[in-house]
C-alpha positions in Angstrom: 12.8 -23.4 71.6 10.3 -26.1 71.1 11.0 -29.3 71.7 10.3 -32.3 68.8 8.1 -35.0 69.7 8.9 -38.3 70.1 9.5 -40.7 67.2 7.0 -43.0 68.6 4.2 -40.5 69.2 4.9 -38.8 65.7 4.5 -42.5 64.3 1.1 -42.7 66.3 0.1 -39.6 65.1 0.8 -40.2 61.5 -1.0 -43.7 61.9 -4.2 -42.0 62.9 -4.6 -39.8 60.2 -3.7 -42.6 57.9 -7.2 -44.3 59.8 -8.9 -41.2 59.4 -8.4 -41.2 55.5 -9.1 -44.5 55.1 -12.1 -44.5 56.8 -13.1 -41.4 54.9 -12.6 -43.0 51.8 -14.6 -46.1 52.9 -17.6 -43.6 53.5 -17.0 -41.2 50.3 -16.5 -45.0 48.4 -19.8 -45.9 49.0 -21.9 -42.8 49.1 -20.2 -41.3 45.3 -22.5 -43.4 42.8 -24.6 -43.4 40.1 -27.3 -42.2 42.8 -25.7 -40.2 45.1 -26.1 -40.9 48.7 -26.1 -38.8 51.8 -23.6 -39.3 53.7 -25.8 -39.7 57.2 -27.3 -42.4 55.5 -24.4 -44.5 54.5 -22.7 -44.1 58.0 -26.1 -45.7 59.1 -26.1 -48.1 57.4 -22.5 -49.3 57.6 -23.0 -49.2 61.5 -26.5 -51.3 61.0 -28.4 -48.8 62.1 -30.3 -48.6 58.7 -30.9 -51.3 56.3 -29.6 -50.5 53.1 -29.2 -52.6 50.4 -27.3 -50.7 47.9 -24.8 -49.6 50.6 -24.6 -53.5 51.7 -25.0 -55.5 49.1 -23.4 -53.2 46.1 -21.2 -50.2 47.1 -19.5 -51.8 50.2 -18.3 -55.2 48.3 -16.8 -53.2 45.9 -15.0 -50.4 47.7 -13.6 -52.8 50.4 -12.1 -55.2 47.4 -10.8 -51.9 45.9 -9.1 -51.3 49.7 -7.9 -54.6 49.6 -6.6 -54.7 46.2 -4.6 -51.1 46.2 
């Protein structure tokens, strides 16, 4: 028989997926657009690797208020 895991590390588990989505979303969020962009280049530039002013300064303010609000 296997045994169930604990409620604690189910609740863990369950939290990091919820992450994962989020932050998947985030990324889809701002790279879905009128002008599609890849997705390399969005990660990029959310890390401020890449400067990127419709990422920063459009796509970003509105998908986090989106976050925020729902």
């Amino acid at each position: 028989m296997t045994q169930a895991l604990p409620l604690a590390l189910k609740r863990s588990l369950v939290f990091l997926w919820l992450v994962f989505l989020l932050l998947l979303a985030l990324v889809l969020g701002v790279a879905l657009g009128a002008v599609s962009l890849p997705v390399g280049e969005v990660v990029s530039a959310l890390l401020g690797l890449k400067e990127n002013p419709i990422v920063t300064e459009m796509r970003l303010p509105r998908v986090l208020g989106g976050m925020l609000v729902g």
